[in-house]
C-alpha positions as MATLAB code, in Angstrom:
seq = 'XXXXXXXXXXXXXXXXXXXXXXXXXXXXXXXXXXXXXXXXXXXXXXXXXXXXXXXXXXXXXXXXXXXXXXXXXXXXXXXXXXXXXXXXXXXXXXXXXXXXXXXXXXXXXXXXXXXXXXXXXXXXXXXXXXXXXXXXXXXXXXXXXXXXXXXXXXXXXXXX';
ca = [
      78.157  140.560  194.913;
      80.564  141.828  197.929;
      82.035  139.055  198.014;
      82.743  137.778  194.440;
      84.251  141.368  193.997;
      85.700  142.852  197.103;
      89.543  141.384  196.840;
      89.442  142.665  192.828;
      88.081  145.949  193.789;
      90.546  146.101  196.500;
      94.077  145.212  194.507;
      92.599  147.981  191.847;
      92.655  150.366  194.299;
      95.763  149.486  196.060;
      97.812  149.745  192.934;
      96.028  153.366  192.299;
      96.884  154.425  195.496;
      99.485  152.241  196.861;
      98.227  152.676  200.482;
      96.685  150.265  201.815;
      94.236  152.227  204.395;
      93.594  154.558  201.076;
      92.329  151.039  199.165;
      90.744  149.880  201.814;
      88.573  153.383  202.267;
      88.472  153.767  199.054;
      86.725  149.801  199.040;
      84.089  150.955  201.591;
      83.315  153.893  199.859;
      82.926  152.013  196.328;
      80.632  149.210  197.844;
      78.656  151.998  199.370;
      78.142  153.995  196.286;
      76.977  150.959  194.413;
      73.826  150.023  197.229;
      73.502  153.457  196.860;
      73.203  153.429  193.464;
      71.524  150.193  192.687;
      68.020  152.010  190.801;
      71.115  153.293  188.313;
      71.895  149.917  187.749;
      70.173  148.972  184.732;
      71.189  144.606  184.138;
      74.900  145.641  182.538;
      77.676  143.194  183.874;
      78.136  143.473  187.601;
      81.883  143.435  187.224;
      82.643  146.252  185.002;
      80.197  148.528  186.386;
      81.468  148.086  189.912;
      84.973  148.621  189.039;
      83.641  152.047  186.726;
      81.942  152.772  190.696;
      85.612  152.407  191.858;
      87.331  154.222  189.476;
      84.753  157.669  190.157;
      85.327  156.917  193.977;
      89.192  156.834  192.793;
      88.994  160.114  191.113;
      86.724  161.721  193.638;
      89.351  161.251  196.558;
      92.432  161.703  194.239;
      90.772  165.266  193.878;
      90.538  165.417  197.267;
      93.878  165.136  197.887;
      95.386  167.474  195.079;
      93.152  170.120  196.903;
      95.434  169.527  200.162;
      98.569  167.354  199.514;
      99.902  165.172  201.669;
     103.216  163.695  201.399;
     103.130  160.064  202.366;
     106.252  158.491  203.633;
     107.612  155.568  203.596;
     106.900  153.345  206.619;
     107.602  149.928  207.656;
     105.056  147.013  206.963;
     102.879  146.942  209.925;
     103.486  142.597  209.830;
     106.348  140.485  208.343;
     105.726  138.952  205.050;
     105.165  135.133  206.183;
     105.180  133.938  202.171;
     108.569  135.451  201.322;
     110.806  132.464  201.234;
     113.900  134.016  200.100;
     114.580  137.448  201.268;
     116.793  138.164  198.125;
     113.428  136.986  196.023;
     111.452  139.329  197.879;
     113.783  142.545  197.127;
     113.958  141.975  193.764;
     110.324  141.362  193.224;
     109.582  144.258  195.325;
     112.483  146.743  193.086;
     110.500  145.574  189.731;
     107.232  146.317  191.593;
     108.599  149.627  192.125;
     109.999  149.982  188.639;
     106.396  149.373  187.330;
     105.094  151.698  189.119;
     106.908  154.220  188.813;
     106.981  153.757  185.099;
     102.949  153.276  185.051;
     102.940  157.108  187.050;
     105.128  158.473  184.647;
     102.141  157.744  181.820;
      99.159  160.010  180.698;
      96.484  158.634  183.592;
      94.318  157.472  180.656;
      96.771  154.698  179.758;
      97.828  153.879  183.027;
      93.654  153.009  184.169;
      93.914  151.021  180.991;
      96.930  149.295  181.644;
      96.499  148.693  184.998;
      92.163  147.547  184.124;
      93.925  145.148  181.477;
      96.465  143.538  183.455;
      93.250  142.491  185.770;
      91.564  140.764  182.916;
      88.922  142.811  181.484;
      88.025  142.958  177.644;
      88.010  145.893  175.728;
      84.517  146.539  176.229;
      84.659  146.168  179.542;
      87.803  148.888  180.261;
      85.711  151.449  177.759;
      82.349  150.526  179.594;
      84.460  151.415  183.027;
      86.575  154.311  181.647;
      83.510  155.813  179.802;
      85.856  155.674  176.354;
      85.500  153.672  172.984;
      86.769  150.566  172.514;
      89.332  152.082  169.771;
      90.723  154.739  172.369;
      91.221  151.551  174.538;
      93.206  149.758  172.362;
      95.028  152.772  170.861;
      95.800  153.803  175.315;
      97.028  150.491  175.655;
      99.046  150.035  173.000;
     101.107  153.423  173.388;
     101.178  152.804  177.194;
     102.532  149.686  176.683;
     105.062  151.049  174.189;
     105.692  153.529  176.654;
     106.650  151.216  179.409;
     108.798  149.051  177.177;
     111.175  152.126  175.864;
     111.249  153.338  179.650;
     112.329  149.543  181.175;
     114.962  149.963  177.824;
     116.372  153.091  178.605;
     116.729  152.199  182.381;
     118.531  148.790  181.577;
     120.680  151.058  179.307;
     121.429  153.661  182.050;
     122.392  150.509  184.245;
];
């Protein structure tokens, strides 16, 4: 199960927290809960149900933190990126990266977990299963937050 899951679990986490320690933590911590919670588990699909065991662990610390702030600066990347062929690719993939996310922060955090639980491939069902929500409120979260993001990539092309 660790390892079918631990690079998706991982990348959901990173692009919550966009630190890679944080994700990484935040992995642990999620893995943990599950063994610890395995007599909860009652046969629903592995996937979902770890990535609901991710999200809580995801809230939990974000509470943490909004209880004592920290302001995390921007540092250099502890290694080179070896797959970056062209270093003009690589800044402009790394400026709409950083467009994204800062238009997926500006969105209620409702549609941003959806967004961000749809872009990794899960169903409807799934995202509601993780989110604890009905599959209507998913598809209404998405489709708003996706209308969202569109008007805001708009307006900044406009600005430009």
């Amino acid at each position: 199960m660790y390892r079918l899951h631990v690079n998706d679990i991982y990348r959901y986490l990173y692009r919550l927290t966009r630190d890679a320690r944080c994700a990484e933590d935040l992995t642990q911590e999620t893995f943990f809960r599950a063994f610890s919670a395995l007599d909860d588990y009652h046969g629903e699909r592995v996937r979902p149900w770890l990535f609901k065991v991710a999200y809580h662990a995801f809230v939990d610390w974000h509470r943490k933190q909004a209880r004592r702030p920290l302001h995390f600066v921007e540092h250099m990347p502890e290694t080179a990126d070896l797959s970056a062929v062209d270093p003009a690719d690589s800044l402009v993939h790394r400026e709409m990266w950083a467009s994204a996310h800062a238009f997926l922060d500006r969105l209620p955090e409702k549609q941003k977990q959806v967004i961000l639980l749809a872009a990794m491939q899960f169903s409807y069902a799934e995202i509601a299963q993780v989110l604890g929500i009905d599959v209507a409120d998913v598809k209404r979260s998405l489709f708003r937050g996706r209308q969202k993001m569109r008007k805001m990539w708009r307006d900044e092309d406009d600005d430009e």
